[in-house]
SETORVO-810486 format. One record per residue (C-alpha): z, y, x. Coordinates in steps of 0.001 Angstrom, whole numbers, plus 500000, padded with zeros to 6 digits. Example, Ala and Ser with C-alpha at 12.3 -4.5 7.8 and 13.67 -1.06 7.14 Angstrom:
<atom z="507800" y="495500" x="512300"/>
<atom z="507140" y="498940" x="513670"/>
% end
This chain:
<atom z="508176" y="476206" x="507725"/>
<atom z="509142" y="473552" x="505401"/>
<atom z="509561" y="475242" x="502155"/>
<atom z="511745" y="473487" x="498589"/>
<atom z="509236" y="473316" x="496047"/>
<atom z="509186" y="475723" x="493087"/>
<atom z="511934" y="475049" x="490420"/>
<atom z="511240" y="474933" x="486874"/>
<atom z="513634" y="477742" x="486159"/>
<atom z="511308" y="479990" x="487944"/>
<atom z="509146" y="480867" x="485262"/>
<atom z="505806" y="482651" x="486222"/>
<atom z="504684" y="484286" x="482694"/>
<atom z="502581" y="487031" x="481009"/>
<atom z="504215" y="490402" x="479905"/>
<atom z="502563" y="491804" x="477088"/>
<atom z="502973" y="495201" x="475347"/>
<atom z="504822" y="493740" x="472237"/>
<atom z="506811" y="491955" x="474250"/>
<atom z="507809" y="495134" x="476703"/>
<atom z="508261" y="497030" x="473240"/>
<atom z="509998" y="494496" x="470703"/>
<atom z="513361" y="493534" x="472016"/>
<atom z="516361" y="495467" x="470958"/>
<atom z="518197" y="495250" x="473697"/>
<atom z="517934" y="494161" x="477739"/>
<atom z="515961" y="491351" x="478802"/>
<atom z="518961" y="489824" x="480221"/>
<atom z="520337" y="486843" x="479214"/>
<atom z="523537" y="484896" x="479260"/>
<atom z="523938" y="480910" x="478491"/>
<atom z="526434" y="479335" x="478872"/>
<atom z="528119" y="480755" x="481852"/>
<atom z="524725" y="481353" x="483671"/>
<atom z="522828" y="484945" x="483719"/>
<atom z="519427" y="484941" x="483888"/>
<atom z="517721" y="487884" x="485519"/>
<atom z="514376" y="488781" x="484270"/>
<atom z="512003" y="489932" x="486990"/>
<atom z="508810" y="492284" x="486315"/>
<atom z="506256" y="491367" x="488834"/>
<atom z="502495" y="491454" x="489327"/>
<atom z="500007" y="488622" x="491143"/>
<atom z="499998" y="488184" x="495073"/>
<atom z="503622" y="489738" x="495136"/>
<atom z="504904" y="486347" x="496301"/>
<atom z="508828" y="485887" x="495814"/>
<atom z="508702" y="482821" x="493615"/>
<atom z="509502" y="480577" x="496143"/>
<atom z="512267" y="482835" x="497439"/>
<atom z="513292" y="483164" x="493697"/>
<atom z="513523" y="479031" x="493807"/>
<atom z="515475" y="479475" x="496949"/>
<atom z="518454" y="481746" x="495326"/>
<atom z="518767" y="479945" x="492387"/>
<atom z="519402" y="476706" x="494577"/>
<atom z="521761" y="478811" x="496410"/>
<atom z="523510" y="480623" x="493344"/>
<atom z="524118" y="478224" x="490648"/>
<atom z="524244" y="480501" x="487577"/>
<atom z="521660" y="482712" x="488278"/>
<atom z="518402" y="482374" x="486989"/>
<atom z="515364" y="483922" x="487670"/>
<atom z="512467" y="483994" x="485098"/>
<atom z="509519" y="486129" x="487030"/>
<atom z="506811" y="487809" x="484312"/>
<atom z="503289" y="488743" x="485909"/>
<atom z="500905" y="491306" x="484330"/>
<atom z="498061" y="492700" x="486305"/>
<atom z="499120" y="495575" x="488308"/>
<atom z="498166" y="498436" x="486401"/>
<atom z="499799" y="496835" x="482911"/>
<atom z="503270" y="495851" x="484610"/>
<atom z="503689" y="499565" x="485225"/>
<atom z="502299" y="500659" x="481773"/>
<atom z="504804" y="497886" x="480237"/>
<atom z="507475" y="499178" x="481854"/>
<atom z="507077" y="503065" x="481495"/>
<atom z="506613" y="501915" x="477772"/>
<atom z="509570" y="499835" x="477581"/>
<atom z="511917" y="502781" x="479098"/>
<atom z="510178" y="505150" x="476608"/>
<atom z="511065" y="503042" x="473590"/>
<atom z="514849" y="502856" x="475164"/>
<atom z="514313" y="498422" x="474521"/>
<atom z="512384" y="495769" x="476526"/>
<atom z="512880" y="496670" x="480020"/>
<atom z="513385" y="493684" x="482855"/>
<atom z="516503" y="493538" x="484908"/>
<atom z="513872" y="493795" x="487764"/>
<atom z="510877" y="495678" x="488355"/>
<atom z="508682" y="495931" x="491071"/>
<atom z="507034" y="499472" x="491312"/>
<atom z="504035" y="500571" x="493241"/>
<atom z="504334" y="503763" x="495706"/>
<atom z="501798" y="505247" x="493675"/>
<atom z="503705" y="504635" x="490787"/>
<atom z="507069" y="505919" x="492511"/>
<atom z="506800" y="509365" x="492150"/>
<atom z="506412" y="509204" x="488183"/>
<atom z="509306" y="506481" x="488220"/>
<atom z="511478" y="508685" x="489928"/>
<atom z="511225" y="511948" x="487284"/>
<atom z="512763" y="509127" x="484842"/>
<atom z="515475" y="508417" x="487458"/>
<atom z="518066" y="508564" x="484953"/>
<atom z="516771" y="505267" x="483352"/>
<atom z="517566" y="503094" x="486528"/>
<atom z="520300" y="502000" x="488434"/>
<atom z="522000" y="504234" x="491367"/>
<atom z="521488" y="501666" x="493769"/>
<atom z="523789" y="503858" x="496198"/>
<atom z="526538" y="502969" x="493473"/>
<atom z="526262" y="499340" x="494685"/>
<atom z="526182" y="499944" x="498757"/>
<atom z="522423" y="500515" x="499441"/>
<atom z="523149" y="503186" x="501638"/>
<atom z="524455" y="500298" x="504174"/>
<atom z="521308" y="498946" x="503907"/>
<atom z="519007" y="502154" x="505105"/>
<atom z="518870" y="501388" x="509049"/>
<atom z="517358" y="498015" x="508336"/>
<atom z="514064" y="499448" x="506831"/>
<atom z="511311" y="502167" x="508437"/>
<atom z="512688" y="505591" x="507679"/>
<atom z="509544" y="506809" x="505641"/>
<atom z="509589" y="503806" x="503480"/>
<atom z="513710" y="504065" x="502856"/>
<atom z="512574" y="507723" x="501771"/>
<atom z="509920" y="507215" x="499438"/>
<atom z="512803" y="505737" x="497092"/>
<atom z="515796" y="507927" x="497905"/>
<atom z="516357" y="511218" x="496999"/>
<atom z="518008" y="514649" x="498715"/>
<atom z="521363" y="514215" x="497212"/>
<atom z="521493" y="510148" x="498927"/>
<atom z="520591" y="508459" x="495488"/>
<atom z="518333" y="505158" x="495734"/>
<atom z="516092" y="504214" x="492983"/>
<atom z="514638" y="501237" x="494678"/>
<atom z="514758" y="498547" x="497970"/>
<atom z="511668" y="498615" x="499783"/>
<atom z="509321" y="495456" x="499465"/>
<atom z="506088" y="495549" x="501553"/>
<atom z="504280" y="498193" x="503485"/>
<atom z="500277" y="498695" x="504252"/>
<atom z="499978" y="500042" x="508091"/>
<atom z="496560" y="501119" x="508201"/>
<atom z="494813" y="499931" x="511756"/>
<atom z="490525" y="500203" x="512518"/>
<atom z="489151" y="496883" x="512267"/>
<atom z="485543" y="497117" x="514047"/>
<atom z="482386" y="494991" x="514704"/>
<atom z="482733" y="493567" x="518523"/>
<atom z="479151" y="493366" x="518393"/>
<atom z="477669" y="496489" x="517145"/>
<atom z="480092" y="498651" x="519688"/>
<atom z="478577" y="496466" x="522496"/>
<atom z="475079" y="497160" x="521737"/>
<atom z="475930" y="500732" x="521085"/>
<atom z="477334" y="500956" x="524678"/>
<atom z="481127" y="501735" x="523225"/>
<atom z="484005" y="500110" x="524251"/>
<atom z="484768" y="496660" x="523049"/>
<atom z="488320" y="496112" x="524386"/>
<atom z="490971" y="497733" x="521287"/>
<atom z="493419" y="499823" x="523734"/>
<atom z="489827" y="501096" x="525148"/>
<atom z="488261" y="501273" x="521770"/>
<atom z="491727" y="503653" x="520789"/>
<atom z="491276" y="505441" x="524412"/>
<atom z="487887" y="506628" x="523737"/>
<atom z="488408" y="507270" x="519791"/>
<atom z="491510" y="508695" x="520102"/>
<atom z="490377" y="512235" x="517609"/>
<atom z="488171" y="512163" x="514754"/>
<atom z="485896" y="514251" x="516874"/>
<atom z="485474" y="511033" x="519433"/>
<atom z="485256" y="508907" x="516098"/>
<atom z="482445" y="510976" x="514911"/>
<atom z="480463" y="511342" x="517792"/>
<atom z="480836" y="507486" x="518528"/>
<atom z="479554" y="506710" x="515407"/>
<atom z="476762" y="508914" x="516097"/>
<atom z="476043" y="507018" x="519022"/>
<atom z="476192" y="503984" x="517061"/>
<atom z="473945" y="504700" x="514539"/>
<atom z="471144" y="505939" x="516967"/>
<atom z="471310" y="502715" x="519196"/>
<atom z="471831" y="500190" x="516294"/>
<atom z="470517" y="501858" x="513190"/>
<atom z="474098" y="500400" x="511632"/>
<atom z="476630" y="503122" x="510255"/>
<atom z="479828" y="503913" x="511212"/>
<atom z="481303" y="503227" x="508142"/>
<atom z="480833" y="502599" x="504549"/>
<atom z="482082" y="505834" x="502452"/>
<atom z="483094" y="509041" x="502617"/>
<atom z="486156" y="508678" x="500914"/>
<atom z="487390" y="505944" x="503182"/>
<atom z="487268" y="508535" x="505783"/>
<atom z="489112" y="511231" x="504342"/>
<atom z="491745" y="509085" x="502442"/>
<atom z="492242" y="507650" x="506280"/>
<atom z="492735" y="511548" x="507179"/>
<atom z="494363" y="512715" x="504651"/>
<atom z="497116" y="509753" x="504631"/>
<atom z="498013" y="511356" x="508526"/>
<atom z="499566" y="514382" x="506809"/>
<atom z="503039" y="514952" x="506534"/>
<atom z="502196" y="517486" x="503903"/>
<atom z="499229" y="517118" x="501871"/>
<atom z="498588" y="518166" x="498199"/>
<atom z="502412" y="519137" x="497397"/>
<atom z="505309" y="520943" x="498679"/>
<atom z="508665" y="518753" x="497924"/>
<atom z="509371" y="520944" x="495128"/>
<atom z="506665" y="520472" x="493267"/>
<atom z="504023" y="523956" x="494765"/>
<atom z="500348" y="522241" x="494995"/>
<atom z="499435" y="523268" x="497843"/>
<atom z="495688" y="521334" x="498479"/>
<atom z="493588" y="524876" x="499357"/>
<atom z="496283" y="525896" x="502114"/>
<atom z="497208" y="522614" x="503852"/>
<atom z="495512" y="521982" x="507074"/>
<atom z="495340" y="517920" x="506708"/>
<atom z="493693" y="518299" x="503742"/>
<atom z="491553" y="520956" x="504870"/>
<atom z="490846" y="518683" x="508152"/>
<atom z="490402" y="515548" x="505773"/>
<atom z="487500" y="517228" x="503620"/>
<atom z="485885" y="519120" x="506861"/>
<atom z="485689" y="515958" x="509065"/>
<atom z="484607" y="513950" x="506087"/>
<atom z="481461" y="516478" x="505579"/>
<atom z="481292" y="516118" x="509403"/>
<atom z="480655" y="512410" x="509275"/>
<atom z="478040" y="512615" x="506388"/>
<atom z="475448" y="510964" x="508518"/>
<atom z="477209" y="507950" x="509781"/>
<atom z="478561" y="507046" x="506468"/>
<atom z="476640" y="504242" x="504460"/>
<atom z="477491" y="505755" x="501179"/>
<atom z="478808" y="502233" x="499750"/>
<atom z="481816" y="502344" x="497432"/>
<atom z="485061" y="499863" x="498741"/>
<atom z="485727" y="496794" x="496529"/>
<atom z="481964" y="496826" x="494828"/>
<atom z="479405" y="493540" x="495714"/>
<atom z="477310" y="496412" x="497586"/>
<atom z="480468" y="496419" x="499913"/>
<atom z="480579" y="493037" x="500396"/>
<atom z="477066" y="492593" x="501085"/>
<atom z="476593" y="495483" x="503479"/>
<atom z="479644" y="494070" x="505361"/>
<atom z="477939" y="491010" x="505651"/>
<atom z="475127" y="492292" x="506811"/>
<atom z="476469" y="494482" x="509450"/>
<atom z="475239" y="497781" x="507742"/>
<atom z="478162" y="499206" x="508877"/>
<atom z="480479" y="499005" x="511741"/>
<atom z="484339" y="499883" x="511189"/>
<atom z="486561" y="499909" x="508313"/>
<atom z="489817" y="501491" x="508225"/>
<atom z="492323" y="499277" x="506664"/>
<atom z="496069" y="497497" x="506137"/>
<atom z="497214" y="494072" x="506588"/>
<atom z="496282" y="492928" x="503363"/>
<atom z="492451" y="493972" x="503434"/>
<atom z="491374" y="491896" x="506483"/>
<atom z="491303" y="489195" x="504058"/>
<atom z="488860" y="491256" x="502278"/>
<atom z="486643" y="490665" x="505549"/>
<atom z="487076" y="487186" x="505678"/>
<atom z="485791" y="486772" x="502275"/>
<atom z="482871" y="488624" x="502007"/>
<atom z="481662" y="488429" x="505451"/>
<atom z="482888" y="484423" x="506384"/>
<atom z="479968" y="483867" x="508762"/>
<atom z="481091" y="487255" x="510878"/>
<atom z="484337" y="485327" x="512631"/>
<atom z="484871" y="486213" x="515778"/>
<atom z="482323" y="489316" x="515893"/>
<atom z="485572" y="491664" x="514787"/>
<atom z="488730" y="493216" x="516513"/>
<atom z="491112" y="495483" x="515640"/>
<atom z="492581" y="498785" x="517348"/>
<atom z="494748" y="501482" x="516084"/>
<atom z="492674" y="504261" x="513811"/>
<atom z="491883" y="507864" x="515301"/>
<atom z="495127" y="509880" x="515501"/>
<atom z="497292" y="507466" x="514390"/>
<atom z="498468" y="505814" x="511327"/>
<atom z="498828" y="506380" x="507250"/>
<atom z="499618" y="503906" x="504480"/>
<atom z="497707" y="502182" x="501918"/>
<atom z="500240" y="499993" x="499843"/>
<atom z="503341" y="498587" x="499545"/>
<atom z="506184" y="498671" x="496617"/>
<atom z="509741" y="498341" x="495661"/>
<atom z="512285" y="497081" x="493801"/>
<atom z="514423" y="498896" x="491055"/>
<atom z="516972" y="498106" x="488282"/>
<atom z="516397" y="499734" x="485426"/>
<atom z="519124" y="500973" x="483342"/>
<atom z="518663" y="498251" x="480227"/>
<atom z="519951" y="495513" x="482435"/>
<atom z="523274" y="494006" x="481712"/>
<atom z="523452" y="492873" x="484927"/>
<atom z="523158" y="495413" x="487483"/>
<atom z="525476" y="493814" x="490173"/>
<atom z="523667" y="490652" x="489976"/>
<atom z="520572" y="491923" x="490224"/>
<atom z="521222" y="493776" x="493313"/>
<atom z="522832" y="491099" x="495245"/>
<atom z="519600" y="489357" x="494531"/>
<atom z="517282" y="491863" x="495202"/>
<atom z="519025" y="492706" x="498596"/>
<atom z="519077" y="489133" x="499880"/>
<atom z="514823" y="488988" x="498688"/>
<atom z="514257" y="492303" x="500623"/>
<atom z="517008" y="491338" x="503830"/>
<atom z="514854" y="491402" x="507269"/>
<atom z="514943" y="487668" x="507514"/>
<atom z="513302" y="487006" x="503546"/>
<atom z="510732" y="489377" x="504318"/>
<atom z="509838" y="487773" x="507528"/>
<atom z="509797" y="484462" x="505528"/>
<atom z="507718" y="486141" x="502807"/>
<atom z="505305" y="487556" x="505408"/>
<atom z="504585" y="484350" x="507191"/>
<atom z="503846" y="482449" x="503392"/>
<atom z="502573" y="484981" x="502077"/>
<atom z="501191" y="488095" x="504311"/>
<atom z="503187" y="490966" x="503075"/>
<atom z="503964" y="493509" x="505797"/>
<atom z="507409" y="494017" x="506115"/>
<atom z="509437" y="497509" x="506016"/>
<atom z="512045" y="496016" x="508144"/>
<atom z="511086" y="497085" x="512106"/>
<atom z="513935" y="494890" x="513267"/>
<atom z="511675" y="491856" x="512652"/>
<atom z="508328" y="493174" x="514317"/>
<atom z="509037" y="491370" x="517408"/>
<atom z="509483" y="487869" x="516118"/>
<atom z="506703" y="486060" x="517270"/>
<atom z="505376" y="485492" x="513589"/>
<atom z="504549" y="488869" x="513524"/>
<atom z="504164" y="490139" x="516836"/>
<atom z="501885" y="486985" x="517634"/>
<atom z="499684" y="486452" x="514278"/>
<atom z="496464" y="485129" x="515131"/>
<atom z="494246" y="483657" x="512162"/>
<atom z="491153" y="482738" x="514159"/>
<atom z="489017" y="484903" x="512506"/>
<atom z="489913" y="488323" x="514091"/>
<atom z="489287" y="488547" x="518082"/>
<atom z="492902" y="489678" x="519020"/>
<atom z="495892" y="487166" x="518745"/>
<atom z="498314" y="489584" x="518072"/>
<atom z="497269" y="490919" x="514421"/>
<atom z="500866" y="492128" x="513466"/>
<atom z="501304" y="493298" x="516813"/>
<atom z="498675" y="496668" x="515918"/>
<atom z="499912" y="496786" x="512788"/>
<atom z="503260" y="497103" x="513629"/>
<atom z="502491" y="500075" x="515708"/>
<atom z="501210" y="501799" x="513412"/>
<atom z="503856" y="501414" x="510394"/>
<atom z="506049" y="503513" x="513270"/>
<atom z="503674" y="505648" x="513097"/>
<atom z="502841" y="506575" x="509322"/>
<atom z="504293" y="510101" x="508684"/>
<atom z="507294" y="510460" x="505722"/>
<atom z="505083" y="512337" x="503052"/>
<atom z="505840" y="513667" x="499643"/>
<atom z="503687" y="511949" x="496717"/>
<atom z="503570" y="513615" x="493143"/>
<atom z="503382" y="512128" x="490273"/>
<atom z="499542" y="513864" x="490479"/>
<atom z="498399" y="512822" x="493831"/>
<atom z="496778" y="509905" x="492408"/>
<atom z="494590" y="511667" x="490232"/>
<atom z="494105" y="514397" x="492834"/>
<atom z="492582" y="511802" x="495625"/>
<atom z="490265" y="510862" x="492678"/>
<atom z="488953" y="514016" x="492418"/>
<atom z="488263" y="514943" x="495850"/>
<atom z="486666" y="511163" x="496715"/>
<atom z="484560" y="511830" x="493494"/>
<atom z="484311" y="515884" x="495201"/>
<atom z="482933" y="514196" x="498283"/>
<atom z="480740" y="511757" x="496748"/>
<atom z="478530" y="514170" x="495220"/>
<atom z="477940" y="515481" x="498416"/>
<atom z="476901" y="511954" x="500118"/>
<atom z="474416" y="511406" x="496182"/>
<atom z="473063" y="514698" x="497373"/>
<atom z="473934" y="516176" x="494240"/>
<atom z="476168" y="519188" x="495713"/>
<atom z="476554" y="521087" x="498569"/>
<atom z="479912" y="521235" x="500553"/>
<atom z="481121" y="524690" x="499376"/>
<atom z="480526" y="524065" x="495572"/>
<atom z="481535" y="520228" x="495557"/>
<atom z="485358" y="521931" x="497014"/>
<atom z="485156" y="524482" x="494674"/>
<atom z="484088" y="522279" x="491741"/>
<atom z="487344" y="519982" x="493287"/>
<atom z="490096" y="522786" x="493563"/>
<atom z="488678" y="523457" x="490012"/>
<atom z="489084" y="520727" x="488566"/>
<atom z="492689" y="519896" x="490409"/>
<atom z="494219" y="522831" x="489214"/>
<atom z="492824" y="522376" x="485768"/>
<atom z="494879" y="518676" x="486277"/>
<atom z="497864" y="519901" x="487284"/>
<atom z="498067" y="522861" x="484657"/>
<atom z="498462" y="520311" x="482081"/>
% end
């Protein structure tokens, strides 16, 4: 697709904590007739050109995009709605951010004030609910998604006597049990693991759950629900075929490499994690849906926060950037996965094929499993929660604790978090 190049008026910047803290009033600005619509954004979100694209299309609006690293553009912004001063018209927001954003609800836009409600059939209905609440308010338009799929090492399953072919592969690995003893096979005919860490496996597990560490209303609920429970048990299960190597470390990269281990559960946007670290390994991987179906790993939105001036402008803008067709545009420049199922048979999706992976039809799996990712309830403390069990479970891999005291240690700890 030929695409206009970037206009001036699109200005990629920095957003410091001063600067979220020192203005007196909404970042919004007026000039001369035209409004110009701050956005708060952080690297590899990739709207600029879309951005460029609106303004050419809306003479008076401008749109001046900030980028911070991801964890400072949500510290800027829960700072600037603290101080009451500073906040963007715009601000993307994280889903594990979401949760935390929405306890401060009354510092954003209703977005149902402005029609989003019209808009809820065009996006997956666990996404459209991560951002809306019981009595039909919206805090934010969904942005990307991260389907998580089973990419897995062609080669290694061959010489382990598995299946090779992915609708096979997902036949014959269709319960963590099969996954398990698969891997054990694996690992006795290749001497390669199954996979790389113990926490990859019971994040995958855990992310299954339509309830995991919280009720709706708040009741923690870890040492009573049965996906958690199955997460940590099947995770102790797989002890042996796990290569004890931490995600997004040089050790991973290496061992991936290397072949040291043999699947990795993952979204859309880690396969380029593969291609990076392990270049020479084209065409040795394919990818099948994960062992009792989907979760997520990823994805964001877009909310107006209550500063803004502009409201109305802002969501007509926001709107259009997030309509089926942008996202399909942003996908194909850019690789986001998008939340809007009415594009997942458009052959840019259905039919991705980057050379690198076996199967030509990448966004095909992947948008399988988005329909399958279960509408779950995130606190505010499941972040730090999933911390403490992966660091639970990672004492048992160091051989540092057993099972039984490593959980105990973890519900421990958990409810000593969420006494606070």
């Amino acid at each position: 697709m030929v695409r206009s190049a970037l206009k001036s008026l699109v200005a990629v910047g920095s957003i410091g904590l001063v600067a979220a803290c020192s203005s007196g009033s909404s970042s919004s600005e007026s000039t001369g007739g035209d409004i110009t619509l701050t956005m708060w954004l952080w690297p590899g979100m990739g709207f600029a050109e879309k951005a460029a694209q609106y303004e050419d299309e809306n003479p008076g609006i401008n749109i001046n995009i900030q980028e911070a690293e991801y964890a400072d553009a949500h510290q800027n912004l829960i700072t600037a709605l603290a101080a009451g001063s500073g906040a963007p018209d715009i601000s993307g927001v994280d889903e594990g951010y979401l949760e935390r954003i929405k306890e401060s609800s009354h510092l954003f836009y209703d977005l149902s004030d402005y029609g989003a409600a019209d808009l809820e059939g065009d996006y997956l209905d666990w996404k459209w609910n991560q951002a809306s609440s019981d009595d039909g308010s919206v805090i934010g338009i969904p942005t990307d998604i991260g389907p998580m799929a089973m990419a897995y090492r062609v080669d290694l399953f061959e010489e382990a006597g598995l299946p090779t072919d992915p609708d096979d592969v997902a036949e014959a690995m269709g319960t963590w049990d099969d996954y398990i003893q698969a891997g054990k096979q694996l690992k006795e005919e290749t001497g390669s693991f199954m996979f790389s860490d113990v926490a990859d496996m019971y994040s995958a597990i855990r992310e299954q759950g339509d309830k995991q560490y919280f009720e709706t209303d708040g009741t923690l609920i870890i040492e009573d629900s049965p996906q958690i429970l199955k997460a940590w048990d099947k995770s102790i299960e797989a002890m042996d075929i796990q290569a004890n190597i931490e995600r997004q470390t040089p050790e991973w990269g290496a061992a991936i490499a290397n072949g040291d281990f043999a699947t990795v559960f993952l979204p859309p946007w880690m396969l380029q994690n593969i291609k990076n670290d392990a270049p020479d390994t084209a065409g040795l991987w394919d990818i099948a849906l994960m062992p009792e179906g989907s979760g997520n790993w990823g994805g964001s939105f877009l909310t107006i926060p209550s500063q803004s001036d502009h409201p109305e402008e802002a969501y007509d803008f926001i709107t259009w950037l997030m309509s089926p067709d942008n996202q399909l545009d942003i996908f194909e420049a850019n690789g986001n996965f998008p939340s809007t199922p009415g594009i997942y048979d458009e052959p840019a999706v259905k039919e991705l094929d980057d050379g690198f992976f076996i199967r030509d039809d990448i966004g095909a799996i992947f948008a399988e499993a988005a329909t399958l990712v279960k509408d779950v309830y995130r606190a505010p403390d499941t972040a730090p929660i999933n911390t403490i069990m992966q660091d639970a479970l990672g004492t048992v891999a160091d051989g540092v604790a057993e099972p039984e005291a490593a959980w105990d240690n973890a519900i421990q700890e958990v409810n000593r978090q969420t006494s606070r």
